[in-house]
C-alpha positions in Angstrom: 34.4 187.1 194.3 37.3 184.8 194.1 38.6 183.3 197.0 42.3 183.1 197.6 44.5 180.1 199.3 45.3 181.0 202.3 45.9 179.3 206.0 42.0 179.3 207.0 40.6 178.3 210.0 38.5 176.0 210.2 35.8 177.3 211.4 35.4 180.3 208.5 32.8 178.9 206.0 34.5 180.7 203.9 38.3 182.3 202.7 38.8 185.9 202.1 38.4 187.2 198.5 41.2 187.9 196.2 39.2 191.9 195.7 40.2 192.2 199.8 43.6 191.6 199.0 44.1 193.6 196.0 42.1 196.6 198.0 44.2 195.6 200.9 47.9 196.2 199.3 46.4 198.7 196.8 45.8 200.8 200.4 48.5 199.6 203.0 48.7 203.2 205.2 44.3 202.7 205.5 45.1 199.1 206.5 47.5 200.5 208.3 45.6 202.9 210.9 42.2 200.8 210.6 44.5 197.7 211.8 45.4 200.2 215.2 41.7 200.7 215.6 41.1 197.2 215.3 43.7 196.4 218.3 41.8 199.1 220.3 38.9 197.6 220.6 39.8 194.2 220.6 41.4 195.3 223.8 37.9 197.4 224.7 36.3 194.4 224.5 38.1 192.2 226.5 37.8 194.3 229.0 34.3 195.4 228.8 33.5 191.2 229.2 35.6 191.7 232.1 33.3 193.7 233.7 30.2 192.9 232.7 31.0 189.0 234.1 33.3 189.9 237.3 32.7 186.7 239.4 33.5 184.6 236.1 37.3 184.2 237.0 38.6 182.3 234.5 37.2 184.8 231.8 38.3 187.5 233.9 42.1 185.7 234.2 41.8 184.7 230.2 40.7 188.0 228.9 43.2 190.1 231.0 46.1 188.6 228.9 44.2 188.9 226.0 43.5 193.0 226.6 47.4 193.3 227.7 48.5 191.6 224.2 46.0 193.3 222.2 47.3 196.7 223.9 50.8 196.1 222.8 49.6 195.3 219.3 48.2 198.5 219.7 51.4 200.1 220.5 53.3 198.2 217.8 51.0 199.2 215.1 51.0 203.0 216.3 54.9 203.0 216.3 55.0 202.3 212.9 52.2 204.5 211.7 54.4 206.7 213.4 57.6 206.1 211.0 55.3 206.0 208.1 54.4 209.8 208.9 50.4 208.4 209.4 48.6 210.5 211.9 46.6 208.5 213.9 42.5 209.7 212.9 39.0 208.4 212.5 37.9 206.1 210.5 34.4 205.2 209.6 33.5 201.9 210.4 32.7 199.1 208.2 29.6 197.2 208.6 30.9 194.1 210.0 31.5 194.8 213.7 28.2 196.1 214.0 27.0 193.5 212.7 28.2 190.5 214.2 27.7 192.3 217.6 23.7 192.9 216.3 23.8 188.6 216.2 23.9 188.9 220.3 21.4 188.2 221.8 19.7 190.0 225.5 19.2 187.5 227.6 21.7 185.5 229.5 23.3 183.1 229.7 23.1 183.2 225.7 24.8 187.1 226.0 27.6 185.4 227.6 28.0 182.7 224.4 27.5 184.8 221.9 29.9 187.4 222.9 32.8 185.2 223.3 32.0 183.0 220.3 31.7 186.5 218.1 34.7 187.9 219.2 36.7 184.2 218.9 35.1 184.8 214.8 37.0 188.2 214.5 40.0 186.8 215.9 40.1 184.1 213.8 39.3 186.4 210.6 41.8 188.4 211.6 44.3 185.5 211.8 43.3 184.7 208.0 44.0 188.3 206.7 46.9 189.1 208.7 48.3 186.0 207.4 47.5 187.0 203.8 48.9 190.4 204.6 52.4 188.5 205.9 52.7 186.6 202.4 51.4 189.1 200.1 52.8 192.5 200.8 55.9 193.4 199.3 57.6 195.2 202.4 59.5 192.9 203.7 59.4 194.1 207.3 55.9 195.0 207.1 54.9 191.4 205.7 57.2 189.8 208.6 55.5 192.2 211.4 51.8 190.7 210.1 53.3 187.2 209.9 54.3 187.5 213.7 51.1 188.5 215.1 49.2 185.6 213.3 50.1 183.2 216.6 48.5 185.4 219.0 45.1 186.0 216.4 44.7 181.7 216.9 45.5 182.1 220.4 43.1 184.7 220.9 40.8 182.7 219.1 41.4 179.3 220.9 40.5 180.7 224.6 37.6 182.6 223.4 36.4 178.9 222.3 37.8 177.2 225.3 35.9 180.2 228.1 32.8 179.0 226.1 33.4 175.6 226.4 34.2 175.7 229.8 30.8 177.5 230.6 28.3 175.8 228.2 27.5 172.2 227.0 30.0 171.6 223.5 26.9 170.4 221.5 25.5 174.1 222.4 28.7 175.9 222.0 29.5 173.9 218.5 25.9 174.4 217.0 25.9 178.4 217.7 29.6 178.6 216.5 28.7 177.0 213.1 25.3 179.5 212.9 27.0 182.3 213.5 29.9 181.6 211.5 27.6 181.3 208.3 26.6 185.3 209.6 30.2 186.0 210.0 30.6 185.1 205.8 27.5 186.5 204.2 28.8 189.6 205.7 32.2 189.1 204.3 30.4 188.4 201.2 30.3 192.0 200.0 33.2 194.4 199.9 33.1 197.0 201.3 34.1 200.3 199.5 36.6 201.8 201.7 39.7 199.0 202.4 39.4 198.0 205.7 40.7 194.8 207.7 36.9 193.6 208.2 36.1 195.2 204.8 
């Protein structure tokens, strides 16, 4: 698949495809409601690290803001889904979710890494397509909507990194990051059928 220029993080080993993209506008009210489900459980998982690691305070502290923003993305994609006439439904699931979540491992304290380095990964593919999103689609409002929440996607990304690197050695936190970022590609690698924003 061809890759696309796009702003990329750093960490991705790889860009998103130009097939996402063309699936992606080719299927804007899908993107649409799979984006809303996407928000939800961001915020769901923020919050379930919350309780799973109550005495970590900073995490706690960190990932409250993150639940509340990802809640009023939430809201802000639902609203327009709303204008749009899109009922809000199920979707199936891609494979990617599941599988970056299968890269976690049991025991701690590697649960604790893993889980916040996984979920800084989706934020920071998420940051990447949103962006391409904001510059590609040809509703202007839409496009601009996309290009505002790119800020909050690095943000997201940048204290998932930082609660890791406050509670484990960099070298460990760095070498797990670049190992589970080459996961995070090869299961980009394939598109999925059904457009999706982790397709």
């Amino acid at each position: 698949m061809t890759a696309i220029a796009t702003t990329t993080m750093n960490i991705l080993c790889q860009p998103t495809s130009e097939a996402w993209l063309e699936q992606a506008l080719g299927n804007v009210d899908t993107i649409l409601l799979d984006h809303s489900h996407c928000e939800r459980k961001a915020a769901g998982t923020a919050v379930n690290m919350m309780f799973r690691y109550p005495s970590n305070h900073k995490l706690v502290r960190q990932l409250t803001a993150i639940a509340r923003e990802e809640l009023e993305h939430f809201e802000q994609v639902n609203q327009i889904l709303e204008q749009r006439g899109i009922p809000l439904s199920a979707l199936n699931a891609p494979p990617y979710g599941k599988e970056m979540m299968s890269q976690i491992r049991h025991q701690e304290p590697n649960r604790l890494l893993d889980s916040l380095l996984i979920s800084g990964l989706i934020e920071a593919r998420s940051h990447e397509r949103l962006g391409l999103l904001g510059t590609h689609l040809p509703d202007r409002k839409l496009a601009a909507f996309y290009r505002s929440l790119m800020a909050s996607e690095a943000r997201h990304f940048g204290i998932y990194w930082l609660l890791a690197d406050t509670y484990f050695d960099r070298s460990i936190v760095q070498t797990r990051l670049a190992e589970l970022a080459i996961v995070e590609s090869e299961i980009l690698s394939t598109l999925h059928p059904q457009p999706r924003i982790h397709s």
